[in-house]
SEMI-127095 format. One record per residue: residue in one letter; z, x, y of N, C-alpha, C in turn; residue number from 0. Coordinates in steps of 0.05 Angstrom, whole numbers, plus 5000, padded with zeros to 4 digits. Example, Ala and Ser with C-alpha at 12.3 -4.5 7.8 and 13.67 -1.06 7.14 Angstrom:
2
residuo_n.c3_n.c1_n.c2_ca.c3_ca.c1_ca.c2_c.c3_c.c1_c.c2_num
A_5156_5264_4886_5156_5246_4910_5156_5264_4934_0 $
S_5142_5257_4955_5143_5273_4979_5157_5258_5001_1 $
This chain:
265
residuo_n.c3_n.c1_n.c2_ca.c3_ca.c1_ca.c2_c.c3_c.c1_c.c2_num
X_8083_7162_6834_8082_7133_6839_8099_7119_6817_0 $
X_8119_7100_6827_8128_7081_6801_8120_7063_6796_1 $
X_8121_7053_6778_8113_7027_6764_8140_7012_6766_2 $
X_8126_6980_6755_8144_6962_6765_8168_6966_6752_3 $
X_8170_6966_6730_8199_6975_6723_8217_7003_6735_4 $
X_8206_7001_6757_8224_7031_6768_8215_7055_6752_5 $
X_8194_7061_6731_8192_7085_6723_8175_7109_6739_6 $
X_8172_7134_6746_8148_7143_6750_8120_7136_6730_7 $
X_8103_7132_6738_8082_7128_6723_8052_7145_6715_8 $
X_8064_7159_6687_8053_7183_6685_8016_7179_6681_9 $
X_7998_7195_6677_7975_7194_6682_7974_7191_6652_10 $
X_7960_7170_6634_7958_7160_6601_7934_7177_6592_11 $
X_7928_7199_6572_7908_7204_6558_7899_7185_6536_12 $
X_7886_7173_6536_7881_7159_6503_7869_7178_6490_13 $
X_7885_7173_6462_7874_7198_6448_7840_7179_6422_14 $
X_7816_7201_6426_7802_7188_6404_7785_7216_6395_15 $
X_7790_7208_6361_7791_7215_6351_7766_7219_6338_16 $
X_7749_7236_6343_7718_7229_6337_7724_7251_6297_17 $
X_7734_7242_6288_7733_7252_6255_7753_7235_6245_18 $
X_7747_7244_6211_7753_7224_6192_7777_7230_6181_19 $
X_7780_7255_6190_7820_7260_6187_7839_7261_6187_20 $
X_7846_7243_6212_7852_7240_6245_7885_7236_6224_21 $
X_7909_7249_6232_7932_7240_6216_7946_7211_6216_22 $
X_7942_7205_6240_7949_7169_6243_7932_7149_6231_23 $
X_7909_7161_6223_7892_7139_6211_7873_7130_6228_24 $
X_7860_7137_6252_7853_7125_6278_7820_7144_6275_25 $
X_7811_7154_6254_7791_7179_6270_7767_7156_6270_26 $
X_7750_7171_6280_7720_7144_6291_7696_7167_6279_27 $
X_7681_7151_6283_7650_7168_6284_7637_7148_6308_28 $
X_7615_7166_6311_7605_7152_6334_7591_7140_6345_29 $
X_7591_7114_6326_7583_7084_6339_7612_7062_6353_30 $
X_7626_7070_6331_7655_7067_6330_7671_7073_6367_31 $
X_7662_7106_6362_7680_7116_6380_7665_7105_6409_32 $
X_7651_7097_6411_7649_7092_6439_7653_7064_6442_33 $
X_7663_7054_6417_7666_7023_6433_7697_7022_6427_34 $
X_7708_7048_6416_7743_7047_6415_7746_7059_6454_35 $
X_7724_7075_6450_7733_7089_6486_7727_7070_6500_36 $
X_7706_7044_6505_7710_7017_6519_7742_7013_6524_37 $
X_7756_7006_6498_7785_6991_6495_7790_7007_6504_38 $
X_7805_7028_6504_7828_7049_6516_7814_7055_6546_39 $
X_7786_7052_6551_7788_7040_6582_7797_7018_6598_40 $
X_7789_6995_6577_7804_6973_6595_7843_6966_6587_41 $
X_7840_6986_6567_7877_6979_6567_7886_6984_6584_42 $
X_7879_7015_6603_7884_7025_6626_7886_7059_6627_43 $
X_7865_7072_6606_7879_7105_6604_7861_7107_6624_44 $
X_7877_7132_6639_7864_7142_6660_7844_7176_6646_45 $
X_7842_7180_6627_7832_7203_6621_7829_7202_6581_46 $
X_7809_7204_6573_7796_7197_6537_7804_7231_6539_47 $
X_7815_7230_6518_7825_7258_6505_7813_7265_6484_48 $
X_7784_7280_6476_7767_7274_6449_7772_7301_6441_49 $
X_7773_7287_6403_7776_7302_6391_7756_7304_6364_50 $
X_7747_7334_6355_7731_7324_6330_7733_7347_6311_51 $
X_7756_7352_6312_7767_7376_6296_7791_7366_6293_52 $
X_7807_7363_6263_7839_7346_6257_7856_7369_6259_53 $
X_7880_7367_6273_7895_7387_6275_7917_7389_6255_54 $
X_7912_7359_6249_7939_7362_6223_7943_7379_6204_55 $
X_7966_7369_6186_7968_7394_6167_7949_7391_6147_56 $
X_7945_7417_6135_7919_7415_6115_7888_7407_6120_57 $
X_7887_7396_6140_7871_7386_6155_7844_7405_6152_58 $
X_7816_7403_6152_7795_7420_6149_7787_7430_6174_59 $
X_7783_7453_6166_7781_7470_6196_7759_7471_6206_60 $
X_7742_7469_6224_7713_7469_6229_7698_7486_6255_61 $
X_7683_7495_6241_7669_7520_6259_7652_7500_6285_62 $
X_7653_7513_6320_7635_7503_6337_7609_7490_6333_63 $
X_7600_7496_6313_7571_7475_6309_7579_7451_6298_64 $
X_7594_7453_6281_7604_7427_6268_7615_7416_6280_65 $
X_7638_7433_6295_7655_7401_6310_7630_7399_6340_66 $
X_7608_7410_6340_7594_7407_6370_7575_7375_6359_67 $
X_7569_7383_6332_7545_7363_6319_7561_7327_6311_68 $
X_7597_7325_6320_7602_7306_6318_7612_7306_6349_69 $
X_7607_7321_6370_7620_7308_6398_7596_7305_6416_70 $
X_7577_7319_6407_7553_7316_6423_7539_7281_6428_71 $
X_7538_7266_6405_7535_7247_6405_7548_7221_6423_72 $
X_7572_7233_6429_7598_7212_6435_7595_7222_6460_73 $
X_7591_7246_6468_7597_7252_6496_7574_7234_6509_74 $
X_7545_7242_6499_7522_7225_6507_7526_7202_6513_75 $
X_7537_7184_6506_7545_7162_6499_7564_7152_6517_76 $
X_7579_7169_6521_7608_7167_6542_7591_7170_6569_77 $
X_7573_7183_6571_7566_7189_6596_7549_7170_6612_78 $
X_7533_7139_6598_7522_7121_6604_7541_7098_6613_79 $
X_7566_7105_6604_7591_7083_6603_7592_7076_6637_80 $
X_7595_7051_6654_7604_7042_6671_7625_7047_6683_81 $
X_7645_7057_6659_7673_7061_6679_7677_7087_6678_82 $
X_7655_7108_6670_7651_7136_6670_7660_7148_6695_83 $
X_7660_7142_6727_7651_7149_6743_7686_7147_6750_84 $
X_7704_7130_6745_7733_7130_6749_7742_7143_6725_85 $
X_7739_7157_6709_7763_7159_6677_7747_7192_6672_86 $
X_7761_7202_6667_7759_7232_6665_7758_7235_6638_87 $
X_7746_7256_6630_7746_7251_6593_7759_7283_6593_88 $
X_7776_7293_6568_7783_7313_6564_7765_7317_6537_89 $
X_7762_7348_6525_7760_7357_6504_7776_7370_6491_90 $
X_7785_7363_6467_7809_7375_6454_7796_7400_6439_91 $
X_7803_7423_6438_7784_7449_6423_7795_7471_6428_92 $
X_7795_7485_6399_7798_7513_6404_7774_7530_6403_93 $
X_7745_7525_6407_7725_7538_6404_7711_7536_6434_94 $
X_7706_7556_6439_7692_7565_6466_7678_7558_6471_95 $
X_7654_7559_6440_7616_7557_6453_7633_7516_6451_96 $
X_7642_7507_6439_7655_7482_6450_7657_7473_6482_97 $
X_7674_7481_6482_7681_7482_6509_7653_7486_6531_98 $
X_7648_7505_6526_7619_7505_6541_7606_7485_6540_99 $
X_7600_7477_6517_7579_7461_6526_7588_7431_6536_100 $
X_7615_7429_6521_7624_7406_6536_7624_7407_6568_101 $
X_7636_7417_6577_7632_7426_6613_7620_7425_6621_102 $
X_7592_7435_6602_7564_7430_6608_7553_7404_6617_103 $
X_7559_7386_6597_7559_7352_6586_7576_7334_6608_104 $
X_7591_7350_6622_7607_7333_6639_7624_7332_6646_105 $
X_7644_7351_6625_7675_7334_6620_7694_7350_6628_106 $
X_7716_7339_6644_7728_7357_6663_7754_7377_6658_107 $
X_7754_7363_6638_7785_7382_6622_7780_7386_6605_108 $
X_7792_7410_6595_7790_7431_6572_7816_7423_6559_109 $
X_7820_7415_6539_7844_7409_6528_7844_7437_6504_110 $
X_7854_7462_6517_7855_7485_6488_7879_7475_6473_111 $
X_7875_7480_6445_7897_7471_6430_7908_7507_6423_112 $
X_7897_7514_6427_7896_7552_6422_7910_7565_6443_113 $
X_7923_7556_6466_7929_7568_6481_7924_7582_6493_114 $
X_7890_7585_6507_7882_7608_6518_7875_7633_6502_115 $
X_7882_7636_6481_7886_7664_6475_7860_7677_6471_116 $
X_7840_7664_6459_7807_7673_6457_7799_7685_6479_117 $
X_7791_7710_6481_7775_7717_6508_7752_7701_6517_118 $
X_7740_7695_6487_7719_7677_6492_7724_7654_6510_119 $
X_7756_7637_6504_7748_7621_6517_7762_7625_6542_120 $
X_7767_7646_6551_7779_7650_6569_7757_7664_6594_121 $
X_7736_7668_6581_7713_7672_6590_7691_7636_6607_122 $
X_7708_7625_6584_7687_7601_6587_7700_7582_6611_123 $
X_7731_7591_6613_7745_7576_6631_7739_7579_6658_124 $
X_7742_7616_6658_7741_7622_6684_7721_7619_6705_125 $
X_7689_7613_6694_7680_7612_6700_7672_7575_6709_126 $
X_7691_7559_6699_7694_7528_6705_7717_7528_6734_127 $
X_7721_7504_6737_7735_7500_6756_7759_7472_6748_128 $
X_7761_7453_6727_7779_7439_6717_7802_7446_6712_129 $
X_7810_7426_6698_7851_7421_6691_7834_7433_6664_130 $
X_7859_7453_6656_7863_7467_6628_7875_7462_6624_131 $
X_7888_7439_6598_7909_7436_6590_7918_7469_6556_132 $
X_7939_7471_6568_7944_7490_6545_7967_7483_6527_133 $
X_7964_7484_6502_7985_7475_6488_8004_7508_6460_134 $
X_8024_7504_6461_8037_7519_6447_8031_7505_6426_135 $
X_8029_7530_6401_8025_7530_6377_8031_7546_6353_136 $
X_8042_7546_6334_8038_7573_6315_8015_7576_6298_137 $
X_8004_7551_6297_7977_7552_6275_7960_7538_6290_138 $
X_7938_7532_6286_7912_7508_6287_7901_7503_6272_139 $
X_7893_7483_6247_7903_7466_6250_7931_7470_6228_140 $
X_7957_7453_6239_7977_7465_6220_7977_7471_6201_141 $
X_7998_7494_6198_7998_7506_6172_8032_7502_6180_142 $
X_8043_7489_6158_8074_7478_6141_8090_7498_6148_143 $
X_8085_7520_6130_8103_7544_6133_8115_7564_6152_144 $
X_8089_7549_6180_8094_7567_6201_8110_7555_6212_145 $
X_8131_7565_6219_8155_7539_6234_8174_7565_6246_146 $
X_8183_7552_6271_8202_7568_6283_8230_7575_6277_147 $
X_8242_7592_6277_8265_7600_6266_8287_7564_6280_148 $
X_8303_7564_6257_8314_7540_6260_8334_7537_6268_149 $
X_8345_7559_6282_8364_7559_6306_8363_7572_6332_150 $
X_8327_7570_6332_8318_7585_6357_8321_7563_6380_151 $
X_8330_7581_6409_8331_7550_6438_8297_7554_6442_152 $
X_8289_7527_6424_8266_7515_6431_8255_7515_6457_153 $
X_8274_7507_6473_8261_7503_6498_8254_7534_6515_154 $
X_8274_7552_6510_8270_7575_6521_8245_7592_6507_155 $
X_8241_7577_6479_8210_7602_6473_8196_7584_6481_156 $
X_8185_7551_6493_8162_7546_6517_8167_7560_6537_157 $
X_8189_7563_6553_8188_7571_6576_8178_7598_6578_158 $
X_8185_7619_6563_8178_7650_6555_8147_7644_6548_159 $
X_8141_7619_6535_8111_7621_6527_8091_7614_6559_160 $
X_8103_7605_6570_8083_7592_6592_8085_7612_6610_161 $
X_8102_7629_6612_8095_7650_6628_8079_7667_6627_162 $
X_8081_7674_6598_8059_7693_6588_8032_7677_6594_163 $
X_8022_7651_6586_8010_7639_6595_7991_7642_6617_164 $
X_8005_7637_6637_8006_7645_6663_7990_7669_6668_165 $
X_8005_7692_6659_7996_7722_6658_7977_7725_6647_166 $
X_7968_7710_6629_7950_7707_6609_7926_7703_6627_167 $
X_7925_7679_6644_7911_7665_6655_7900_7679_6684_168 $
X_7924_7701_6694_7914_7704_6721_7897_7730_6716_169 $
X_7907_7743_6688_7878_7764_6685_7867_7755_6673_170 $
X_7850_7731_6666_7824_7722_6651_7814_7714_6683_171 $
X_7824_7720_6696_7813_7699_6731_7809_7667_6730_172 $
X_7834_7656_6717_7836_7626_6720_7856_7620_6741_173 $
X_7856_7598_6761_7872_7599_6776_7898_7583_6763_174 $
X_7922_7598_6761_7945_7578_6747_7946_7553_6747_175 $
X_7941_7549_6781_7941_7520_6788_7932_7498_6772_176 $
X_7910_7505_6761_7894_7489_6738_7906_7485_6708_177 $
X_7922_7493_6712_7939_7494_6681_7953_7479_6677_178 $
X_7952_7456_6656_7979_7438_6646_7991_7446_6627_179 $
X_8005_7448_6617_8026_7462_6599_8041_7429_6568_180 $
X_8024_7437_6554_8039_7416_6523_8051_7442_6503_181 $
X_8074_7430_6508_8093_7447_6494_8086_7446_6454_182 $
X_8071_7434_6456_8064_7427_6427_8075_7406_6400_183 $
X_8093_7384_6412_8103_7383_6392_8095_7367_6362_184 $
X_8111_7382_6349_8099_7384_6312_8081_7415_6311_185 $
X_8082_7430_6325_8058_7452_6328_8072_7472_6313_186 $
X_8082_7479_6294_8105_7496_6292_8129_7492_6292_187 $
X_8136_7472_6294_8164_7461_6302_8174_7443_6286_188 $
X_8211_7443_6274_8213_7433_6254_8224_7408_6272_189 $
X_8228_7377_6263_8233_7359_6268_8254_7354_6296_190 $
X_8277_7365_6277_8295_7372_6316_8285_7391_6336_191 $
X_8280_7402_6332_8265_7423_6353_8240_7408_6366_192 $
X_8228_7390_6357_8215_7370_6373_8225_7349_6387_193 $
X_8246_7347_6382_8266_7330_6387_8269_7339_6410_194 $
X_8281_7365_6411_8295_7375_6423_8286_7382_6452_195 $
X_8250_7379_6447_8238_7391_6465_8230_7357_6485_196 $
X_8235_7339_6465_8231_7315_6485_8248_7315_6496_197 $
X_8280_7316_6493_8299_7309_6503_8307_7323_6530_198 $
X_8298_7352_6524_8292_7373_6536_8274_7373_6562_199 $
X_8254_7352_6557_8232_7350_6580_8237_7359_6613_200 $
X_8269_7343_6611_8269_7348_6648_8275_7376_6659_201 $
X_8282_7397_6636_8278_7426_6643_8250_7444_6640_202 $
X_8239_7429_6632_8211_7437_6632_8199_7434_6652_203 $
X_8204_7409_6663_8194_7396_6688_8200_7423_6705_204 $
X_8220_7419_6707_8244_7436_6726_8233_7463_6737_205 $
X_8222_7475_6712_8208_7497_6721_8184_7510_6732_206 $
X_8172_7478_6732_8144_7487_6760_8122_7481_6739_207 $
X_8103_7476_6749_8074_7463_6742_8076_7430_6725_208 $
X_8051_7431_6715_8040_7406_6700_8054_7402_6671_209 $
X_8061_7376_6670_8071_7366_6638_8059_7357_6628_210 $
X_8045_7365_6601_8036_7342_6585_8050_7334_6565_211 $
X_8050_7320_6546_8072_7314_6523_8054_7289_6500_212 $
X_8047_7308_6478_8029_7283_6455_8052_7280_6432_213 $
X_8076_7259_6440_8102_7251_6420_8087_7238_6403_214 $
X_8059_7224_6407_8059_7195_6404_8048_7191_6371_215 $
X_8070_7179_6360_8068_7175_6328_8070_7200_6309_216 $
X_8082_7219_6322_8085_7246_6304_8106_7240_6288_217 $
X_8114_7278_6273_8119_7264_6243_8151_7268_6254_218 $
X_8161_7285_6276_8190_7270_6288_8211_7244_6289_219 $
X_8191_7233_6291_8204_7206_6297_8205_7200_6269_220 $
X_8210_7214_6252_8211_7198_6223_8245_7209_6217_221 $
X_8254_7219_6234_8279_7219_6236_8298_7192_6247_222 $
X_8281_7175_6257_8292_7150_6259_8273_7125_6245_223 $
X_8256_7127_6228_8244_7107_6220_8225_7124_6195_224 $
X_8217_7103_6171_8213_7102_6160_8173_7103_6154_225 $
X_8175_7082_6179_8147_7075_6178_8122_7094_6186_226 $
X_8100_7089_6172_8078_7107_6169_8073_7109_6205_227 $
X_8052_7130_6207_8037_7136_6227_8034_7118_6249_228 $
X_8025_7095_6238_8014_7076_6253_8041_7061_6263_229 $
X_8060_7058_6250_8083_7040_6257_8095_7046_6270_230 $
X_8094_7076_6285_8116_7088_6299_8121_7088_6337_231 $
X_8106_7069_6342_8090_7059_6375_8113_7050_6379_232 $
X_8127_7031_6369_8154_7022_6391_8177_7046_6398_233 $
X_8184_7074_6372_8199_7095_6377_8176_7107_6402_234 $
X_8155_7105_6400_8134_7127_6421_8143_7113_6450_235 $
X_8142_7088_6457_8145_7077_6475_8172_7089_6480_236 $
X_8187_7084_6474_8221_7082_6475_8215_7122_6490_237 $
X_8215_7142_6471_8211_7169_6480_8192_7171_6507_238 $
X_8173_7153_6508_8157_7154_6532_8164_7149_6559_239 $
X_8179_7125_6551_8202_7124_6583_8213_7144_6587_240 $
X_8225_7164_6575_8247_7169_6571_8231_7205_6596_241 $
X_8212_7209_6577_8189_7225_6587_8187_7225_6614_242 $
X_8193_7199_6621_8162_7195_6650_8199_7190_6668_243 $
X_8216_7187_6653_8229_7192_6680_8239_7220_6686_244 $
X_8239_7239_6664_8253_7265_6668_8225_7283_6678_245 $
X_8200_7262_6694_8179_7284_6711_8156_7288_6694_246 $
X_8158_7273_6681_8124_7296_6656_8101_7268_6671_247 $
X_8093_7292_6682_8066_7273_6692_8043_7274_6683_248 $
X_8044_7266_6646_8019_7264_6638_8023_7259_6599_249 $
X_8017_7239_6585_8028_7229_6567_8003_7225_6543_250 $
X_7994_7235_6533_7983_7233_6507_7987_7208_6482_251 $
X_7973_7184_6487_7979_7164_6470_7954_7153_6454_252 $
X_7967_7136_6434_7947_7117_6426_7947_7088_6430_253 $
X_7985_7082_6442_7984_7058_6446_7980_7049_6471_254 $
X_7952_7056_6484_7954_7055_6513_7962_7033_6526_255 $
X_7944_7006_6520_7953_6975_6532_7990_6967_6533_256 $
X_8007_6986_6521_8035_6983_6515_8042_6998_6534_257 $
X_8032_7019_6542_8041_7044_6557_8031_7039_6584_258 $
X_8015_7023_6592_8008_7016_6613_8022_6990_6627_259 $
X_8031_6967_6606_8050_6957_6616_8069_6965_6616_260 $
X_8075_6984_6604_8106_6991_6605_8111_7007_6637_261 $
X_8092_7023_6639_8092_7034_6676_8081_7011_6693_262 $
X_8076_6984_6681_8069_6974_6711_8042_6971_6717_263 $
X_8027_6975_6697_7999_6978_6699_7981_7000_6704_264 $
């Protein structure tokens, strides 16, 4: 579907951030977070992308009870919400008994930041029926050093990765179909090579299934600007068009009320 400016108009995740790490500055706890998931409902996200484990760099890593003992609350919470019944909530996680119980709780997508690779949670998938979003990675939560060779074709180790993916997926007994594919960027990737992979998008497209794409306020765009975390929404916008016309039908933000006028509503 396009929006009024002639764009296709991709499906908006708002991203919230249920911890105190969050790299943009945005994380909530949760009294907070359910009245930030109010706003990013009525700005217009069609799907809350929660998170309660920081992926950033250096970031503290946290075992399934802990990140369960800060999402459990919020999910509860999410699930009394009025506009629950239209807005899909994702879970961002690389932990299984996670995942389980979220699925359990309600919530329809599995956002692995791990790529599948846990049997565990490849166990916990198969036996669901939702959108798996899978994201390429070299670390969780980043680690600096791990970075891809710097004259590797970026785009050709996603494409090599999502296949395996795939293969990955059809012997854990997930049906592909269910699979969205985030190429990861900042996941391993040095500055142009994220670049490269936005720019890149309409070959990604190109090659069959679901796009997702979380540009929004990473540390990329500091190749054209200066400004912190938070400042970087008008470059996110600008790459977001840019996104939703080369086919990625599905966009990872924080500036949703921007991103929603910008498609048209």
């Amino acid at each position: 579907m396009n929006g009024a400016r002639g764009l296709p108009r991709p499906l908006l995740f708002g991203i919230l951030n249920v911890t105190p790490d969050s790299f943009s500055g945005d994380g909530l706890l949760h009294g907070d977070a359910l009245a930030a998931a109010d706003a990013l409902v009525a700005d217009g996200a069609d799907v809350l992308d929660i998170g309660a484990e920081s992926t950033r760099p250096q970031a503290q890593a946290l075992d399934a009870a802990a990140e369960w003992q800060r999402l459990a609350p919020v999910l509860a919470g999410l699930a009394t919400r009025p506009w629950r019944a239209r807005v899909r909530l994702s879970v961002d996680t690389r932990h299984a008994p996670t995942a389980e119980r979220a699925l359990a709780a309600g919530v329809e997508i599995v956002n692995c930041v791990a790529g599948i690779a846990d049997p565990a949670m490849q166990t916990v998938l198969a036996a669901a029926r939702g959108d798996v979003i899978v994201m390429h990675a070299l670390s969780v939560p980043v680690d600096p050093a791990l970075l891809l060779p710097p004259d590797v074709d970026v785009l050709q180790v996603i494409l090599d990765w999502k296949h395996e993916v795939i293969a990955r997926a059809r012997a854990a007994g997930i049906d592909p179909d269910r699979l969205v594919f985030d190429p990861g960027i900042g996941f391993g990737k040095r500055a142009h090579q994220s670049l490269a992979l936005v720019h890149g998008a309409g070959r990604l497209v190109a090659s069959g299934g679901r796009w997702l794409f979380g540009h929004s306020r990473k540390s990329f765009l500091g190749l054209f600007t200066t400004a912190p975390a938070a400042g970087r929404d008008d470059l996110t916008l600008a790459f977001s068009a840019g996104l939703a016309q080369a086919g990625v039908q599905m966009l990872r933000v924080h500036a949703v009320a921007r991103h929603a006028a910008l498609f048209g509503g």
